[in-house]
Structure formats: C-alpha cells, structure tokens
N, C-alpha and C positions, 0 to 999 in steps of 0.2 A: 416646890416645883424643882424639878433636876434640871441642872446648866449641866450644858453640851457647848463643850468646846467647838467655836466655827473651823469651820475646814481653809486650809491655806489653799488663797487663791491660783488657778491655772499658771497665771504671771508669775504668780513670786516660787511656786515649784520650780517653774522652768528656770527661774531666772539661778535661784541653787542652785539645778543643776547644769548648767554651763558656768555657773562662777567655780563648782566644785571642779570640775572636769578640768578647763579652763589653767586655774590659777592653783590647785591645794591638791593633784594628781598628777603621781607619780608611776612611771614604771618600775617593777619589784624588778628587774633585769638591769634598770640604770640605778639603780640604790647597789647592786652587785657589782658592778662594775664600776661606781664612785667610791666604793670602799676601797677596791685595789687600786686605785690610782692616790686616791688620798693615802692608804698605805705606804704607799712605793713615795710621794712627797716627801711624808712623815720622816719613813729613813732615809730621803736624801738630806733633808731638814739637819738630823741626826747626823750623821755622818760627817756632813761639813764642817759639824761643832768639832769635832773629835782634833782635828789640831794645834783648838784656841781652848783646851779642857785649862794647862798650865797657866795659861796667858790670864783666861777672861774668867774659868768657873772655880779656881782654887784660891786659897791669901796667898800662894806666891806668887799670884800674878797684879795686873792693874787696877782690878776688881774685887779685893776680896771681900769676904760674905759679912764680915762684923761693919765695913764701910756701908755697905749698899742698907743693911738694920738699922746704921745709925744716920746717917744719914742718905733715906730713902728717896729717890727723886719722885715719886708719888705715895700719899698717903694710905695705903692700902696695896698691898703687895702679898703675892702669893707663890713660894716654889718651896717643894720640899729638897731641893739643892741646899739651901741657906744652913740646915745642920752638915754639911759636908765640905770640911775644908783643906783636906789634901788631895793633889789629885787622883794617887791612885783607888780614893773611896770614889773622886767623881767618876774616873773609868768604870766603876763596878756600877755605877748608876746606872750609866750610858749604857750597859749592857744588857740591864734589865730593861733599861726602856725599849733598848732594841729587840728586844725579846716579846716586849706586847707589842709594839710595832710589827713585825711578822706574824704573832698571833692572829692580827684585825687584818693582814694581810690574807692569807688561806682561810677568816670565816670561823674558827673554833673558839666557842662560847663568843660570840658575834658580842652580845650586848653589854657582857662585862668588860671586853676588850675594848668597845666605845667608849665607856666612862673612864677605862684606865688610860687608853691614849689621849682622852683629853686633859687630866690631870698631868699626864706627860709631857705634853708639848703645851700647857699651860707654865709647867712650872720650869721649862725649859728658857722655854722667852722671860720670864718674871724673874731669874736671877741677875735677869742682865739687861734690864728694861733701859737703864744708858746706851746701851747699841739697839734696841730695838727700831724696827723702818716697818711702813705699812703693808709689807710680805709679810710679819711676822702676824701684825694685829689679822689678818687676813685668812692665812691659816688655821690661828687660833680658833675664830670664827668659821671656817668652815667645822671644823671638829665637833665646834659646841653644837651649833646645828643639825649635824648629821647624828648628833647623838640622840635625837628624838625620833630619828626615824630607825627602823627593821633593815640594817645595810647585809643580814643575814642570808635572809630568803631565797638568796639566789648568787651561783658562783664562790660556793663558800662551804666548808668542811660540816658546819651543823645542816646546813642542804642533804649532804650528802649522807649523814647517819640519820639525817630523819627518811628518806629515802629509803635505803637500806632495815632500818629498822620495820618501816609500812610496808613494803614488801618483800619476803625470802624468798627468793628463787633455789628452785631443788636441781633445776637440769636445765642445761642447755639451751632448748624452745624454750622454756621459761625468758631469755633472754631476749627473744626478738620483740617483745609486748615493750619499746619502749615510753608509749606514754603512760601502762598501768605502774612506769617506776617514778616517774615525777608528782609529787608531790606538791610540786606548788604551783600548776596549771591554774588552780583556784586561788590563788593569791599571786595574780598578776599584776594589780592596780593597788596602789597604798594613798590613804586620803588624810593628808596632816596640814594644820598649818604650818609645820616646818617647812614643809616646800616650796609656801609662798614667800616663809622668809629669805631661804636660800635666792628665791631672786632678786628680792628686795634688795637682801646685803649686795648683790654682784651690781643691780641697777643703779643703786647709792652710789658705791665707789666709784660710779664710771659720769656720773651726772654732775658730780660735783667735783671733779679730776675736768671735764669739760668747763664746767660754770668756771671756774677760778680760771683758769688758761686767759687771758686775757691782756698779758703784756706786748711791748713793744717786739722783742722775738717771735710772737706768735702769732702776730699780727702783720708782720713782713714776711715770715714763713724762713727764719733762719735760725730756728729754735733748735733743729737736730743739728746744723752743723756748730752749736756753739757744746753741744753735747760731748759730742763727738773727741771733742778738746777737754775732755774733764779728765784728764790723765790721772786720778784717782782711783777711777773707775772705771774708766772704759776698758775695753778687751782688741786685742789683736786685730780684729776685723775692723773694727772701728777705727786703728791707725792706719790699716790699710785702706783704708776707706776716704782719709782727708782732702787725698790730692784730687779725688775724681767726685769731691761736692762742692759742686758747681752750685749757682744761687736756685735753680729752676728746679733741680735736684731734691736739693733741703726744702726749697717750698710745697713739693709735691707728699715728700715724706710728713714733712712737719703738721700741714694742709689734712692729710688723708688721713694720718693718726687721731687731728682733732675734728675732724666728720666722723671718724671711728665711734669714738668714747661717746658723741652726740649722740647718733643711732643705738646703740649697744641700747641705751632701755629702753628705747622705744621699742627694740625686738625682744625684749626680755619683758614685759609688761602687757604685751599689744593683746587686745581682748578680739582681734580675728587672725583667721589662717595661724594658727600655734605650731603646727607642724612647719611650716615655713621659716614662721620667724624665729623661731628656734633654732633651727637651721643654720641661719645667715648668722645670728649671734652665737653661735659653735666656731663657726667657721673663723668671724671676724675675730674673737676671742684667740683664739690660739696665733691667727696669725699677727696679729697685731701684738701677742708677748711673746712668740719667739723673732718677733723682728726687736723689743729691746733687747732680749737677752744676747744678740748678736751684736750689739753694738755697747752694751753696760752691765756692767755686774751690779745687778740687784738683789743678790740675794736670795730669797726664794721668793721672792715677792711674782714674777712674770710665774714662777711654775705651781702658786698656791692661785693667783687668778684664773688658769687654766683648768686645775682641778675642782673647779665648779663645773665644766662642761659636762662630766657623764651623767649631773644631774637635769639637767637642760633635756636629755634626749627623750624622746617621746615612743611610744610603742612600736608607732607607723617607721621609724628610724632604726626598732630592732628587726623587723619583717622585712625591711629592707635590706638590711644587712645578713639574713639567712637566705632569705633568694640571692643574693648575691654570692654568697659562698657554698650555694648548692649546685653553681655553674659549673665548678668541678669537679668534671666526672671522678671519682674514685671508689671503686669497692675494694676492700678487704676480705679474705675468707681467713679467719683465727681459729687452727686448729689448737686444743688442748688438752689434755689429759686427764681425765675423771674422776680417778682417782688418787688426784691431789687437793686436799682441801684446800691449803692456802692458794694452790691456784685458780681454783674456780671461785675464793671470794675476789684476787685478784681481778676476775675476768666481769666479778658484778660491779667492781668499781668502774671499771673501764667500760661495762655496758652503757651507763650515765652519764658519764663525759662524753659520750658518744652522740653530741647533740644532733650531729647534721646524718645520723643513721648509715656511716658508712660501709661499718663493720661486720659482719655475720659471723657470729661464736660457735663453734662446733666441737663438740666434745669428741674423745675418743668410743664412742658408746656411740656418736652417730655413724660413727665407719662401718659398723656391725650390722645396720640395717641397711639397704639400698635405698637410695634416694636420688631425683635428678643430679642432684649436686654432688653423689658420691656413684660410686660405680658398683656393681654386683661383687665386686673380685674381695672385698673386705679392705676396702682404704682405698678411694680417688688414685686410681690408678695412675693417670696418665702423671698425676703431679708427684707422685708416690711420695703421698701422706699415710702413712700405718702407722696401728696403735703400737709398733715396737719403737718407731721416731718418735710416736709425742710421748714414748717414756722416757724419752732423754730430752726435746725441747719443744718448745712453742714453734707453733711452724703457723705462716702468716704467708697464702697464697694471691698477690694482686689480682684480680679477676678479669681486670682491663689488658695488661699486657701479659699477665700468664706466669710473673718472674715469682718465686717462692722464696722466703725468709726464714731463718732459723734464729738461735739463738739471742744474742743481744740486736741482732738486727732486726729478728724479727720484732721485738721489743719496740726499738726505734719507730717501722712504722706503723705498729698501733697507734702510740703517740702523735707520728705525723699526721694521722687521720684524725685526730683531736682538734676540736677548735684550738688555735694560734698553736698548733702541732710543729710547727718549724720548731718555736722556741723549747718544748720539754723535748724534743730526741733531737736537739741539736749537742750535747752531750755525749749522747750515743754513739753520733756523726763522726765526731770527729776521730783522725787518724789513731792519735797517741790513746786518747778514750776509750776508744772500739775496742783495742785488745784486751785492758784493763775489763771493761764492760763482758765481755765473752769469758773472761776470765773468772770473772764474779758470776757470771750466770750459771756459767756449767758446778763450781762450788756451790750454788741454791739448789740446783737441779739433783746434785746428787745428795742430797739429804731434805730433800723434800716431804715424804713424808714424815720424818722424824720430827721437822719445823710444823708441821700441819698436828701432830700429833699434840706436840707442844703446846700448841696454842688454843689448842681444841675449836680446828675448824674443821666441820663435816666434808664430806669428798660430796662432789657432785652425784647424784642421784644414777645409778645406774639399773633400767627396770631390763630385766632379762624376762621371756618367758616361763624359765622354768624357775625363778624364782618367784615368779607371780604365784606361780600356781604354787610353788610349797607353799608361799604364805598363806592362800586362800583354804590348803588342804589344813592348818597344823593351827590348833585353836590359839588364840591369842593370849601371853600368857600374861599370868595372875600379877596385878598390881603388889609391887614391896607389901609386907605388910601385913596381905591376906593370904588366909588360910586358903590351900590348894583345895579347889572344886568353888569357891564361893562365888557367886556374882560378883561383878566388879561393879565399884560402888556409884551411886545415881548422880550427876553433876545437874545442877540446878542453873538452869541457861539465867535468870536472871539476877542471882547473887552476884555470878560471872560477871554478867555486862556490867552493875553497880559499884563493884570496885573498879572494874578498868577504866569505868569513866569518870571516875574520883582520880586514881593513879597514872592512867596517860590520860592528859584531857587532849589530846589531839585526836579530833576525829579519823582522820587518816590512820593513824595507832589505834585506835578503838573499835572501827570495823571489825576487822580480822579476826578479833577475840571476840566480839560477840557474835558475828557470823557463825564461829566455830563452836560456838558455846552453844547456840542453836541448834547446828547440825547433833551436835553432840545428845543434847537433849533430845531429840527427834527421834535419834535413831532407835531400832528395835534391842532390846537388851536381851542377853543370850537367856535362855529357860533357866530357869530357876530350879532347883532339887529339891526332892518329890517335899509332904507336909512339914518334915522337920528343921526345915529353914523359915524363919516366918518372912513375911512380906519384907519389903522394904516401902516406906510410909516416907515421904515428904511433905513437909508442909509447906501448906499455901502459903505467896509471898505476894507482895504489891507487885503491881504489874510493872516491867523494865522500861527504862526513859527509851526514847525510840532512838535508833543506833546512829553516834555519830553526835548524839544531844552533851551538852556539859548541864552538869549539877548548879541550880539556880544560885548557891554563894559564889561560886567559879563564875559564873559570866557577870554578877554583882561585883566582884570582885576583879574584874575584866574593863568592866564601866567605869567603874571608878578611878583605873589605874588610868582612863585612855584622858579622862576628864581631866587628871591631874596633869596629865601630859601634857594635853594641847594649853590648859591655863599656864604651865609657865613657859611654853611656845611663847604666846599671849604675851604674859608680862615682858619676856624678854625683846619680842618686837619695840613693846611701847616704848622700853629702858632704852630699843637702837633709835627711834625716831626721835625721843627725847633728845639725846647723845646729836644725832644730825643735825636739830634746831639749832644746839645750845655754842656749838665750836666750828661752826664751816662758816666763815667772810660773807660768803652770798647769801646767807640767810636774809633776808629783811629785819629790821631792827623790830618790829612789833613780836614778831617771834619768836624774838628771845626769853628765856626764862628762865628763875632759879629753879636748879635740879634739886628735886629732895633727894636727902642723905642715903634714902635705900637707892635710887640710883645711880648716884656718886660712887654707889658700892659693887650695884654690880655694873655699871662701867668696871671699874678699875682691875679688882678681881679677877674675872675672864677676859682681861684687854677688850673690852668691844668698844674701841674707839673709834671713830666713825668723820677722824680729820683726812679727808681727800684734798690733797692738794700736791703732786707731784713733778717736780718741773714747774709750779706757780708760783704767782702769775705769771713770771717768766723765766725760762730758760738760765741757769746760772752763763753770767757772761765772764767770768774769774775762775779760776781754778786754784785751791786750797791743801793745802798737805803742812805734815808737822816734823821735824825734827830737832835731836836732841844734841848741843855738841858737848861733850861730857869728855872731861882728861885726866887721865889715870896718874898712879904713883910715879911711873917709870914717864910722865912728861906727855905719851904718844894721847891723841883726840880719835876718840871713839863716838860710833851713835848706838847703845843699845837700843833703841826705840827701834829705829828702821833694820838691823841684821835680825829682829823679830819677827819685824812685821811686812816688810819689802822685798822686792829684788835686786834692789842698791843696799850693800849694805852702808852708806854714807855718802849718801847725796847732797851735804851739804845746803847751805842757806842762799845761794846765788843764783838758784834757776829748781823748776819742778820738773826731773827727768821722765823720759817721756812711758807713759804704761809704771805705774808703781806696781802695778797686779795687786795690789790693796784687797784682799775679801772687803764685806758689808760691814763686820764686826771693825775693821782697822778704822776704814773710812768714815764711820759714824764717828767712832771713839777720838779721833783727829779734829774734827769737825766739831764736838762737842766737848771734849776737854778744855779749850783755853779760856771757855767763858762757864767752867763749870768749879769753882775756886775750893765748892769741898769735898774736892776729890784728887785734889794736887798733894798733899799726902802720900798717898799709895803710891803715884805715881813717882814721887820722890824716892821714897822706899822701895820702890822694885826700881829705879835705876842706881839705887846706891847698894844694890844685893847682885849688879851686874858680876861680880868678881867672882860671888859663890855661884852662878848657872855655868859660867866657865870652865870652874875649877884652877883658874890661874890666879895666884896672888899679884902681879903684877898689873895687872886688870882692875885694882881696886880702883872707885871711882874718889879722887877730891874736892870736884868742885863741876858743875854740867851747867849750861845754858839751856829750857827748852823755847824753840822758837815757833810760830806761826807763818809760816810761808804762803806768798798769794801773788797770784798775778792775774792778767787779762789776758782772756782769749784771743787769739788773732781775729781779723774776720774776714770775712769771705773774699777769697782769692791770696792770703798769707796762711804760712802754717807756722810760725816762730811766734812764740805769746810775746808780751808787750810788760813793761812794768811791772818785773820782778819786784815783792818787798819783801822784811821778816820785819817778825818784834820778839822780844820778850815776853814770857805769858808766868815764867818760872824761873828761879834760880836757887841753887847751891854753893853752896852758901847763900841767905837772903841776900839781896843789895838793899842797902837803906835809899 
C-alpha cells in the first residue's frame, strides 16, 4: 500500500509563516543600504589604524608580529598581517584592504567583496587582539553575518549591469518605462536565518550589557558622571560637560541609558507590531551611541552597534521614506544628443538612479518631431534647446521654475535629482570645482564621438522617415559568409533558448533572447530560388524549457548551495549561544558548560565573543594612565611612551592631566600592559630604539622607569581627582 505523506496542519502553516515573516525577513533595499553603511564603518575602522600602522602593526613598534606567534594571548589566532613586518609592506596591506573596502562599498562583484572584507577586517583586529575592545568583536560579527546574505541586489554596481544588461534601450522613450529597467522588483523580500541572527547578536549585547549593570554607580545613578572623569578617554565635550552634572543630571542620563539597553530586545525580538518596534530600536540604538561617542572614545564600538540598524528597517520603513521624498516637487527635462554613444549609455545610467522619476530624457531626435513638450519651430523654442546646442552640451531644463542648465551644471542637477543628490553634485557646486568641472566637460564634449567610437558604444537610435523607408525598400543584406542571392540561414528558437538558459541563468537575462529567438523563428523567410537551391530541412529538437525556467542541475545545484548556507547560519548561532552561556557572570551556574573544541575554534577564529559587560558592574570610580620616565646619555628625562601616544608629551607621575586624547588602541594597551609580563620585552626594546625614531644620538636611552599611574575620581559636586598613586611595573636596567 503507498504512504502519503500527511499534510501540515492549518496552525503550523500559519504559524511558519508569521515566524518567517516576523523574524528570518528581510528587505533586499535594507541588505543595500546595510552594506554602504557597514562599507563606510569598515573604512573608518581602516583609516583610524593608519597612524598606529609603526606603532601597533610593524616589529618596530609595541607589538611586533614574532611576539604576538609566540606568545599569543589566545590559542587560535587568525590575520594575514603576521607575515608582514615592516611598515611600509603594512601600508600596502592597508591599501589593498581599502580597496575591497570601496569595492563592497559601490556593490561590484557584491559577494566575493563580502568574503574578502571579512577576512579584512578579521585579520585586521586578530594582529592586535591585546588592544581589541567589544567594537571590534562587534564589527567583526556584523561582517561575518552579513556575509550570508545578497547585500547586492540593491544600490549596488552589479544591480545596476544586471539592469542594463536585461534591458537595452535604443532611443529615448525607451527611457521613460522605468519599472521595465528594474530588475529586482521581484526580489524584494530575502528569507535567511542570517537575519534572525543579526538580531540575536544586537539583542545579546544589549541584554547582558543590562544584566551585569548592577553596581553601587548604577544603582545611585552617578555612573555617567564618574565616566565623564576617565581622562583617558573621554572627549572634549565630556570636559565641558563636568561642571554642569549635577547628581539629577547623571541619574537621568545614567537611569535612561540602562532602561535603554533593557528595552533594546524587547524591541528587537517582539513577536507583535515589527514595524514599530523596529522602529523605536532604530531610533533608541543610534541615539543612545552617539550620545557615548560624545562623551568617550570607543573606538568604533558606538559606530559598529549603529551599523546594525539598516538591517532592522522593514519595507513599510522604505514606502515611507519614498512618500516622503516624492513631497518634493521637482521635474527635470535632460536634453541630449543622439548621436553620441557614450552619452546616451550615460543617460541609461542615470535613467536607473532615477528612483523617485524625476527626470524626463529627451534626445536630440525628439526636437525634430513636435510634441507638447517641444514646439513646431525644430527645438523648444521658448527655452531655446536646438540640436546645434546639444551638439556642444547637455542642457537640463527645470520644469518648475523654467531656469535651464548647460554644461557641468547641467551635470550637477541631474545629480541633484538623484536620491541623496546633494551629496554626488556637491562637487559640482562648489566655486573652485565648477570651473574645473566646466572645464573638463567641454574637453569630453568635444571628442565625444571619438571616446564613443573607442569604446564601441552605439549612438542612440535615430528613426527618420526616409530612412525607414530606404530600409523597408533595399533587401536586407546577406549574412558574412553567404553566397549573394542565398537564403539567410534558419535559426532554431529552441537550441537558442537551451544555451541561454545554461549560459545566463537569470531569467531576467533569458527572456529577451528567447523572446527574440521566437519571433525569429516565426517570422516568414524571404522565397527561396527557383529548384536549384534545395530545401532547407531542420530537425526536430525536444520541445524548449518554458522561458525564464533554469536547467534541473542549476536549481539542484541552487538547493544545495542555500542548504549549505543556512546550515552554517545554523552552526554559527549555536557556536554564539554556546559562547553566551559559557563567559557572561549572569549566566546561572547550571548552564554552564564545557565548549567542545570545534567551538573553542570558531569562537576564537572569527572573534565571536559574546562577553557583554561594559562599564560593569560598575562604572570605573579611578582613572588609569601609563608612563615612562626614561633618561638619556646627555642626563635630560624623557617619556617616549607618551610623545607617541598623547598630547602631553611628559606628563609625569604626580597627577593624570586632564583629556590624554588617548585613541582605544593606547588606552587598551596602558590598561593591559602592566599585568601582561610577556610582553614587557618589546616594550623595553621600542623604548630603548627611542634614539633611532629620532635620529639624535643624544637621545639615546640608559636607563627608564615604566610606571602605572591611578587615581580617584572626584565625586559629585568636585572636579580635582583625589589620591594620585604610581608604581613600577618595569625597569631598565632590572632592579633586583
């Protein structure tokens, strides 16, 4: 007897699809615009390093690469920095980095650009995992995650040649059809478990960053103003900030911050109203890290938690934001020139960007007919646009106020009609720029066709009458090849459609060529001469997959690739909630448990560290800094340590002056050097090579003291700290 599978219950459909929707559903719009934002992190990330490349990523610095191999502070460590040990090979690193880094910025080749920025900014953190802080682990993890999703599909340069490539435009009206050039109106919606993870990871950090909070600052609510005093770290505002926190002040801030971090999962997890609470954790997210970054330098820690939010945003959140910016009126009329190929593929780029439809393209070839919008006289009279102007520029008629544009200006406001249009023609805009810009346009202008010729881009399409009609009079002539008078040879529509749909498997791609392959086939073929030409005979072929289908290994091969995806989604969850059991305080002790070794490994690996505890349990009530007092041949006491890394160059051991301006990399390294004994070494050795960074002999060091300096914060209603100490952590000479 044959078993038939029972059918899944009414319940448990529905209930899939509100968990799918719900929790593992994404917008392909906020996948595109969480890639430009993680992008633009990535190279601030980047960029930051680039002053501590000598200091932290070479051996002539604090750090060098054979100390951190041999002795590694975690068992498992991953950067391909470690083979490079001078700085100008790390500058060449950094520049390649930066170079995938913009690549995953503009979208070209999306998905290899995902794996290579995360091996980037993996191996970036993992040369220097002693200055690592939880912006670092945080970023990592956003990367590794978003590398399982399509950050492609949308606002992104492969967007925009798969676009281009699914439809050619030949003329002009071609242009106005902007939904027949999108492409990925059908791939709106992306369903991973990636996406439940991305909010797991953001809910975790914020729930146990809460849970631990629990000391006596946090619980009188004068945890921000003992912050505030970490002259380590703090920033400018922050000093300006001392004399007017008051106790009601700090408890408000301190108070609201930790109701903050509470809520945060509750709105990032909440199984009703998603659009809302989504919302409200966009909102409290960003303000809540640039309210630390205003008062402490973290590093990029406030700006990697933030760049979780374009993932948060939900579709109802992009339809809002198009009604909202279709509230401004503006039309464009872009006249252009026909007869320049590069400019009319120019003008198909620019049809696409052209999200909110403001623009209307018109060719020089529309001037030639009458139309409302052009006048009988042969070129829009009143504005006086002729095809002899757009043989010299782009002319770009506002339709609202009436004002016309030429040159680089007209350029400009195409641009400005473009979503976030201020930012690309603000270049333009500018004084010094514009001349430059006008200057460079009219050199494009007049060798345009030559550049078009070059490049072999066709001219936009110009149908005249009387070329129509030569065409239809003068027989079409003989394919390469064949002998003059022969038939032109039989195209077989469905040979056609079977490669294209092997060789592009994008249906979008695929259409057009078997459409055409169709029409082709269809059409009547010219007569034939008289008996002594024989037939032409085709053979029969299996009938063609129906247009638009991929070949059964391709979507086999489709399956399998998405199975293996979301399983190590999958593993990688379980490895973070293991990870959360096994190292956050608040855990309950029955929960604990030994990690197996495979995930000891990919913990360590891709840093998915998962210790939340910032500012806990409480608030530092001391303030910590390091310096060196080291004295040269010629007698004088120097601090190499702080003319490196401060804005004192020798601040001495008697008090912590106020604002060090310390980056994250100093103040970690301060912080973790005196109780880190195998790494005093190096640090001996880059202050005893003070004399070669110089170049003065006289500067040579004989003998340095390094100290730990600490004191107590003031408290509320004093601003001068209390019980300054140092000690010794080092010396040179040893002292026995």
């Amino acid at each position: 007897m044959k078993m038939t599978s029972k059918p899944a219950s009414p319940r448990w459909a529905k209930f899939k699809r509100y968990f799918t929707d719900t929790y593992l559903t994404v917008d392909a719009r906020s996948l595109g615009f969480g890639r430009i934002v993680l992008a633009l992190i990535l190279l601030f990330d980047l960029v930051r390093r680039i002053p501590d490349i000598a200091l932290f990523y070479s051996n002539q610095g604090l750090v060098p690469n054979h100390m951190m191999l041999w002795r590694p502070p975690t068992q498992w460590m991953f950067s391909f920095f470690f083979i490079l040990s001078h700085p100008d090979e790390v500058a060449f690193a950094f520049v390649l980095v930066g170079i995938v880094y913009f690549l995953l910025l503009i979208g070209w080749r999306t998905r290899l650009m995902q794996v290579l920025a995360l091996i980037c900014v993996l191996s970036l953190h993992g040369r220097v995992t002693l200055l690592e802080n939880g912006g670092d682990w945080m970023l990592g993890e956003l990367a590794l995650w978003t590398a399982f999703l399509p950050l492609g599909r949308r606002f992104s340069v492969d967007a925009l040649r798969a676009s281009l490539r699914a439809r050619r435009e030949k003329t002009a009206a071609e242009l106005g059809d902007r939904k027949a050039m999108d492409v990925s109106l059908s791939m709106t919606a992306v369903v991973s478990l990636a996406v439940l993870a991305l909010a797991l990871q953001v809910a975790n950090s914020y729930i146990f960053n809460a849970a631990h909070k629990g000391g006596p600052t946090w619980r009188s609510g004068t945890a921000v103003h003992y912050v505030l005093h970490q002259d380590r770290m703090c920033t400018w505002f922050a000093v300006w900030m001392r004399p007017y926190m008051t106790l009601w002040l700090s408890r408000i801030l301190s108070w609201g911050s930790l109701v903050t971090e509470s809520i945060l999962p509750v709105m990032l997890l909440a199984p009703l109203q998603k659009v809302s609470a989504r919302r409200v954790a966009i909102v409290s997210i960003i303000g809540l890290h640039l309210g630390f970054q205003c008062f402490i330098n973290l590093g990029v820690f406030s700006f990697a938690m933030i760049g979780y939010t374009p993932f948060l945003m939900t579709g109802a959140d992009w339809e809002a934001l198009a009604r909202f910016a279709q509230r401004r009126k503006r039309r464009l009329a872009a006249y252009f020139d026909a007869g320049c190929g590069v400019c009319f593929q120019i003008v198909r780029v620019w049809a696409r960007l052209d999200r909110l439809g403001r623009i209307t393209f018109r060719s020089s070839a529309d001037l030639a007919s009458p139309t409302p919008e052009t006048d009988a006289d042969g070129g829009s009279g009143r504005r006086g646009v002729t095809p002899e102007l757009l043989a010299r520029t782009l002319v770009v008629v506002d339709e609202v106020t009436g004002t016309t544009y030429t040159r680089a200006d007209a350029v400009a406001q195409v641009l400005r009609a473009l979503p976030v249009g201020w930012l690309w023609s603000l270049p333009l805009r500018l004084p010094g720029l514009r001349a430059l810009a006008n200057w460079g346009y009219d050199l494009f202008a007049r060798r345009r066709e030559s550049i078009s010729t070059w490049l072999g881009l066709a001219a936009c399409a110009v149908p005249t009458p009387a070329v129509s009609a030569a065409a239809e009079e003068s027989p079409a002539p003989a394919p390469a090849g064949s002998p003059a008078g022969e038939p032109p040879p039989v195209v077989d529509a469905p040979l056609v459609a079977d490669v294209a749909a092997i060789v592009l498997p994008s249906p979008v791609v695929v259409a057009p060529l078997t459409a055409t392959a169709a029409a082709l086939a269809e059409a009547p073929l010219a007569e034939a001469p008289p008996a002594e030409s024989p037939p032409v005979v085709v053979a029969p072929r299996p009938a063609a997959a129906p247009t638009g289908t991929r070949p059964p290994f391709v979507e086999q091969f489709r399956w399998l690739t998405s199975i293996l995806r979301e399983g190590g989604v999958l593993a990688l969850i379980i490895v973070m909630v293991s990870e959360t059991l096994f190292i956050n305080a608040a855990i309950p002790r029955f929960l604990k448990h030994e990690q197996p070794l495979w995930i000891k490994r990919l913990v360590a690996y891709p840093r998915m560290i998962q210790a939340w505890s910032m500012f806990a349990s409480d608030a530092p009530v001391n303030d910590q800094s390091m310096v060196v007092d080291a004295i040269t041949v010629d007698g004088r006491h120097v601090d190499p340590y702080s003319e490196a890394t401060s804005r004192y160059d020798n601040p001495g051991r008697t008090e912590i002056p106020v604002r060090l301006d310390n980056d994250s990399f100093v103040f970690n390294y301060s912080g973790r050097i005196p109780g880190s004994g195998s790494y005093h070494q190096a640090l001996t050795e880059w202050i005893l090579a003070y004399h070669e960074r110089t170049g003065n002999p006289n500067d040579q060091i004989v003998s340095f003291d390094a100290y730990e300096v600490s004191d107590d914060s003031p408290p509320i209603g004093e601003l001068k700290p209390r019980n300054v100490r140092s000690h010794v952590f080092l010396s040179h000479p040893a002292k026995r």
